[in-house]
N, C-alpha and C positions, 0 to 999 in steps of 0.2 A: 651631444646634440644641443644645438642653441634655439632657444625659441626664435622662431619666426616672427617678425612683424609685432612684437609686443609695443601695445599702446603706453605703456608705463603712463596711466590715467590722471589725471589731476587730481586736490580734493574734493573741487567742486563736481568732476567726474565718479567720482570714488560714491561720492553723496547718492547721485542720480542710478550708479547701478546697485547700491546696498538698496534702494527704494524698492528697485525691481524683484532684487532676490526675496526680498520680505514680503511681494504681494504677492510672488508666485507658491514661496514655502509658507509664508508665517512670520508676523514679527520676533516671533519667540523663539526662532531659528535660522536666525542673523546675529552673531554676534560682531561688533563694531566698534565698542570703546576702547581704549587703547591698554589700559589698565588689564581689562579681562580678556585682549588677546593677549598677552603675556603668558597668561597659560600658556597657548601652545607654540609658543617660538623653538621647541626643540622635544624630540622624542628622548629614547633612553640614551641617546649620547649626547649627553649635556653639554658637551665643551663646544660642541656644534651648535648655533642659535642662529633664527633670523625669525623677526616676527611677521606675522600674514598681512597684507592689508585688510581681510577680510577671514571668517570661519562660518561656515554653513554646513547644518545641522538637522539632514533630512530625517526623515521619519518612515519613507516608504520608497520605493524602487523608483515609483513615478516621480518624485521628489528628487530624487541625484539622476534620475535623466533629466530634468526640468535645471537645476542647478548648474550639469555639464551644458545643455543648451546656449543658455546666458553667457555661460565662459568665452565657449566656441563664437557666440555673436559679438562678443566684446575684445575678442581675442585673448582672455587673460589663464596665464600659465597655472594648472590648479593642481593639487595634490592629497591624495586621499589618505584618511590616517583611523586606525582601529585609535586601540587604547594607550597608544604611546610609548609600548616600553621596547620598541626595537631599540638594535645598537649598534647600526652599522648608519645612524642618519637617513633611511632612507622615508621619513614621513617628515621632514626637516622641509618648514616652509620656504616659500619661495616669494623673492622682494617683489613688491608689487603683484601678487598671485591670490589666490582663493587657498584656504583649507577647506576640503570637505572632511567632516568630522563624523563618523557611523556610531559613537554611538547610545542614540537614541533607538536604533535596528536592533533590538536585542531581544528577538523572539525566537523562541526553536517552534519552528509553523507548522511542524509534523514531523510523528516517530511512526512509521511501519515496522514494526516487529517481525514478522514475516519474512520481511525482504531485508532487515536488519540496515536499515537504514533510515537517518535523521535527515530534516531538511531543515536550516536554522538561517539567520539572518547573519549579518558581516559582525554586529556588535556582542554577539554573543560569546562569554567568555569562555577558553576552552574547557575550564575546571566544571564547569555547568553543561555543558552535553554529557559527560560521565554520572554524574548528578543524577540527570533525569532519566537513566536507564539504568541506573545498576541496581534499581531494585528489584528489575523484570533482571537480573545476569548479567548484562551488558554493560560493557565500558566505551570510551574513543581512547585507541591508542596513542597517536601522535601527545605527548606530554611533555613541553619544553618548560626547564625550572620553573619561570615564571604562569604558569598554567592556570595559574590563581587569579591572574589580572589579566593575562595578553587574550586578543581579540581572536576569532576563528577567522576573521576577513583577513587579519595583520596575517596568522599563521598561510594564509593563502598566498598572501601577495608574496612572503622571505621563503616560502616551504619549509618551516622551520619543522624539526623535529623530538628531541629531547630523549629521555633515558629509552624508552622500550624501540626508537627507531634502529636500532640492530636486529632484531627479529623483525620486527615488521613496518618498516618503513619509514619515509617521515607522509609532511602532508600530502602529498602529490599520490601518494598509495592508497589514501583515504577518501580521495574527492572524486566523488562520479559527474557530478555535473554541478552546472553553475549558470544563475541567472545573471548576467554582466549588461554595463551602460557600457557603452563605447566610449570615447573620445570625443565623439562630435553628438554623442545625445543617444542613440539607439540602443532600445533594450533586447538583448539578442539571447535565446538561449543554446549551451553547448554541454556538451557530454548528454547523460541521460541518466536512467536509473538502473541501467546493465551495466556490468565493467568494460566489455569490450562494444563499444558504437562504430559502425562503418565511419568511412571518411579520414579524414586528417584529427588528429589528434589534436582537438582545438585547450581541450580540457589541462590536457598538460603541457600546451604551449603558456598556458594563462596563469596558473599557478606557479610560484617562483618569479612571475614580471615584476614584480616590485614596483605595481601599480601604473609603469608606463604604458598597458594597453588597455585600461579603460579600471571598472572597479565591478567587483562582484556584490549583487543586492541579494542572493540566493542563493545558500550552499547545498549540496545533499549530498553528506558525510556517511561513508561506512561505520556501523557500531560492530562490536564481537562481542564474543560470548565469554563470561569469562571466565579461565580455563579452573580444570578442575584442581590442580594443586601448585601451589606457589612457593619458591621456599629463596632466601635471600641469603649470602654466603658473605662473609668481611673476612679479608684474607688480610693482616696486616706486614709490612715488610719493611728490610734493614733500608731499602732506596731504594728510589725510583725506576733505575735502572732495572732491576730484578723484578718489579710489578709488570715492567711493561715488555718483560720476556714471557713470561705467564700468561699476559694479552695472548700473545702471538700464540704460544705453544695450545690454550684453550681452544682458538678458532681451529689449529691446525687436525686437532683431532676429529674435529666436525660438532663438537658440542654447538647449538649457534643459542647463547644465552638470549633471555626478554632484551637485559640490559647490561653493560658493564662500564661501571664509570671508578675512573683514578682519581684521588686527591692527595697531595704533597705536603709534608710538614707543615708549612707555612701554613694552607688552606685547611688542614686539620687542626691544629692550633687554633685558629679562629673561630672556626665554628663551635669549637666545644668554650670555646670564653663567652660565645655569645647566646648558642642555642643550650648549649652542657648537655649534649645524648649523652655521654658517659659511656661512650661504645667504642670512641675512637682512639687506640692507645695515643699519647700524648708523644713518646716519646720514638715513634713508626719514620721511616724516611719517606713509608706512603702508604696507603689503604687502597685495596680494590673491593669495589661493590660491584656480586655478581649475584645480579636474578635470573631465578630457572622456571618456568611453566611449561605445563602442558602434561600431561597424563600422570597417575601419581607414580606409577613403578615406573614411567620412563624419567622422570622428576627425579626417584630417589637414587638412579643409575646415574645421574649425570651430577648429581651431588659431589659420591664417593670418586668421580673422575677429575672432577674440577679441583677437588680438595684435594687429591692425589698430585695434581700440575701445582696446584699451588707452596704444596710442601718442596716435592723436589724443588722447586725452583728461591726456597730460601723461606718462605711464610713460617715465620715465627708462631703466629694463633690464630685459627680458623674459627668464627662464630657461625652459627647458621639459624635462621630463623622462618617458621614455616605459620604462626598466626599472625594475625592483620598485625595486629597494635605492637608486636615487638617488630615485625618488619616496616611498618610505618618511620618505627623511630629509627632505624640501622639507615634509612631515607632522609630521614629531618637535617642532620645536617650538611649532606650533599645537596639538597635542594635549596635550604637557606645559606649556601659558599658564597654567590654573590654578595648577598644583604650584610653577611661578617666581614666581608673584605673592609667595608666600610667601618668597619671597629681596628681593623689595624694600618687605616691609612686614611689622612683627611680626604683624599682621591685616588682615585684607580682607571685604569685604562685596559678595557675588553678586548682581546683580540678575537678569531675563530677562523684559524687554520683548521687546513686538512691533511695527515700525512697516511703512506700507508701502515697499516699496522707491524707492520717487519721493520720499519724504520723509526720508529716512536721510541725506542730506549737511545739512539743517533742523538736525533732531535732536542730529544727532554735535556740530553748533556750540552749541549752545544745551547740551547737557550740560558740554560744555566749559568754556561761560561760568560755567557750575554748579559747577564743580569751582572754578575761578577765586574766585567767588565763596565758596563754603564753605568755601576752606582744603582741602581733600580733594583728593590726587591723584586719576585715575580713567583707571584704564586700559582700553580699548575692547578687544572680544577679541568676533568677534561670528561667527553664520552667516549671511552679506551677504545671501545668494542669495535667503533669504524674511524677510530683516527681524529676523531674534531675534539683539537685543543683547544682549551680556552683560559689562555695565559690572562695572568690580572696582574700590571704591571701598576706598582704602587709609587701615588708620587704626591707632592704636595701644591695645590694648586697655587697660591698663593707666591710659591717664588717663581720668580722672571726667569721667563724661558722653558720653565720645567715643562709645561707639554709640549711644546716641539721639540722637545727633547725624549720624550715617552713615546713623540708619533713616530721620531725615527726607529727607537727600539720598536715600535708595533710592525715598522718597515720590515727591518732585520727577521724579524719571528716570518712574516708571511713570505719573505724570499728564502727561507731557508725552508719554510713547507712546501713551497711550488720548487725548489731543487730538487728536497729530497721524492719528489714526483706526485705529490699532493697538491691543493685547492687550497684559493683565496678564501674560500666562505664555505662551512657545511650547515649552519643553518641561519645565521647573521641575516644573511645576505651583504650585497653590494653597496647598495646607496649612495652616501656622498662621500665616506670611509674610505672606501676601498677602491672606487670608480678608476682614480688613476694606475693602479696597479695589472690594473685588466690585459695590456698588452706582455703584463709578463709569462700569461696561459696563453695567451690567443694571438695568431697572427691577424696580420691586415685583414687578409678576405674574410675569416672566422668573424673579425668584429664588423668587417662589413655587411655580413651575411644575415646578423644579427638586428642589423640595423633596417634593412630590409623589411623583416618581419613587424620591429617595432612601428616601421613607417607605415607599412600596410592595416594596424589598429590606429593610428597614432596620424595621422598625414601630418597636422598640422605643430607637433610638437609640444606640444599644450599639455599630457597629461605626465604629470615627472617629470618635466624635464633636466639635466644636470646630473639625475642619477643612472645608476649600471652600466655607463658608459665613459668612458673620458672627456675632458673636454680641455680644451686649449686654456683658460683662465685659471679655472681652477688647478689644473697638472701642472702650470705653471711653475705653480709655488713648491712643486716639488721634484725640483731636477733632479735630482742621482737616480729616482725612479724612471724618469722621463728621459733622460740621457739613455738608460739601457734600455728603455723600448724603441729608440733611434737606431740607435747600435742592431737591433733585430729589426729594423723596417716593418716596424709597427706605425701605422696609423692614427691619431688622436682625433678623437670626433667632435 
């Protein structure tokens, strides 16, 4: 979708609506030098930049309706961004546009215990709602690597999920309701404090938007309890290929683990150079990490089962670990795989397919052969359990050409996910990344359908715009994708 009617303002225009924004918010919450927009000219996908002409830095609900107001009156395209660590581009300002920046919003405004549920602000980090309840029991499920930094707003707007979303879901399973600004200014509430609310499911239309229908000032997140016994299993294997038969044969039995995440030579190597658990054999063609919860005899049943699948299917040494602090570290270095990737390459490039899990041992060979083929390391770092790989394809920024030569390997990975009958994004999201790819899942009326909706939060195009959808300029530049969504009478928006 193309912005409508954008004024692309003067400086001397630029001047007279920063004036405005800082009488309505606060001086203190206008930033406008050019220096310190630099901060935000790009989220966690750095190769992606463009800086804001302006960043605004509300404090209260009233405050980003007051800010999307201005916009809406000035017409200018705006974009809302947590704490910057997505990777699919999708809080990637826009030329001539507003960043709205959440955060200074970083209260949890109420815990009910009772009804086991938190009500927190957009800036709150997700590692900090666990935090404030586990010392009554209580954790938030939804835990994507970065859990440590990324926003509960950001997790809203991608649905992102992380290790334990194979048992229980990702964000969208966790949010009952939500205080939201609109598009044009209006504070509107939807969902409630029940899981199921008559009406349209406004709740999980909004979650996953990736910001294009307005922005949430209000969360009220599920907390659980947490369960009685835990115990984490490191199955190590000759290759890959035989980890991710084990995937498959685990689910098939009915076991449904917390979590189950793969890591491949390559990504096991690095992490023990950087973080040294000393858990990971060095010399494995892969590691599976599987966590079990939930009653202790049904826990210690699905131990001896899993460890049973795991032997037949070739596991050289099974670890298993049932107190915090040694299952904390069997964790340490799957959680820090991104951060190490950067110890064995000046750069890397994130992908986040989805395949299914009967197809994952396919998959893993044929990206392999890819890697082989293209010159590109690629190291496998994935969440086994429902399929979301997330290939890290290493390359050096610095020589000519090299990323557009990594985007088209990031191409290849996500058309052979959506072949082998899998998804562009399982918890990335869309963004500016993956936007042109979208006609390779979806037909015409599918994206039309979608657009609809958008239009109906969104009339005037203003909030996101560029991202989760295609568009003619930017898909441009990448014909071989845009050539076969032609070939399929695919649509570009």
């Amino acid at each position: 979708m193309i912005v409508k009617n954008n004024l692309s303002p003067s400086k001397n225009q630029w001047r007279t609506i920063a004036l405005e924004f800082e009488r309505a918010l606060g001086k203190g919450s206008v930033v406008r030098r050019k220096e310190e927009l630099l901060t935000y000219e790009c989220d966690g996908l750095a190769a992606y930049r463009q800086r804001p002409a302006l960043v605004i830095l509300p404090r209260s609900t009233e405050e980003v309706a007051e800010a999307v107001k201005l916009c809406d009156r000035y017409n200018l395209p705006w974009v809302a961004r947590g704490s910057g660590t997505g990777l699919s581009g999708g809080a990637l300002p826009i030329a001539n546009g507003v960043l709205i920046v959440m955060a200074k919003m970083k209260r949890i405004l109420e815990i009910d215990w009772e009804n086991r549920q938190a009500i927190v602000q957009p800036g709150v980090i997700n590692n900090w709602v666990t935090q404030a309840v586990s010392g009554a029991g209580f954790y938030y499920a939804p835990d994507p690597s970065s859990q440590i930094i990324c926003s509960i707003g950001g997790n809203v707007a991608e649905n992102s999920g992380g290790v334990h979303c194979l048992k229980y879901g990702v964000t969208t399973n966790h949010v009952l309701g939500l205080k939201i600004v609109t598009a044009e200014g209006s504070i509107v509430d939807i969902g409630g404090q029940v899981p199921e609310m008559p009406g349209y499911d406004l709740t999980g239309v909004f979650v996953g938007s990736e910001g294009t229908l307005g922005i949430a000032t209000e969360i009220t997140l599920k907390i659980l309890k947490i369960p009685e016994s835990i115990c984490v299993l490191l199955a190590d294997f000759a290759t890959v290929e035989a980890a991710g038969v084990a995937v498959t044969d685990i689910i098939g039995t009915g076991v449904i683990p917390a979590g189950m995440e793969m890591m491949d030579n390559l990504s096991i190597n690095a992490v023990e150079d950087v973080v040294a658990t000393d858990c990971y054999p060095r010399d494995a063609g892969a590691i599976l990490l599987v966590e079990l919860d939930g009653l202790e005899v049904e826990v210690q049943g699905n131990i001896r089962r899993v460890a049973e699948i795991c032997t037949q299917n070739g596991a050289r040494e099974i670890t298993t670990a049932t107190d915090a602090e040694t299952r904390l570290k069997l964790w340490k270095g799957r959680k820090a795989a991104f951060a190490a990737a950067g110890k064995m390459s000046p750069n890397y490039f994130v992908q986040d397919g989805v395949v299914p899990r009967t197809q994952l041992a396919k998959v893993l060979r044929e990206i392999e052969t890819l890697s082989e083929r293209s010159g590109y390391q690629i190291a496998n770092v994935f969440h086994a359990g429902d399929g979301n790989l997330h290939p890290l394809i290493l390359y050096n920024g610095a020589e000519p050409g090299a990323f557009e030569e990594v985007e088209k390997v990031g191409e290849e990975i996500l058309r052979l996910c959506v072949e082998a009958g899998g998804s562009l994004s399982g918890e990335h999201g869309i963004g500016a990344d993956k936007n042109c790819y979208m006609p390779q899942m979806f037909n015409e009326m599918d994206l039309e359908t979608m657009q609809y909706v958008r239009e109906a939060f969104n009339p005037k195009g203003l909030a996101n715009p560029g991202k989760l959808f295609p568009t003619p300029r930017a898909c441009g530049e990448r014909a071989n994708w845009q050539q076969s969504a032609q070939v399929k009478g695919a649509k570009l928006f």
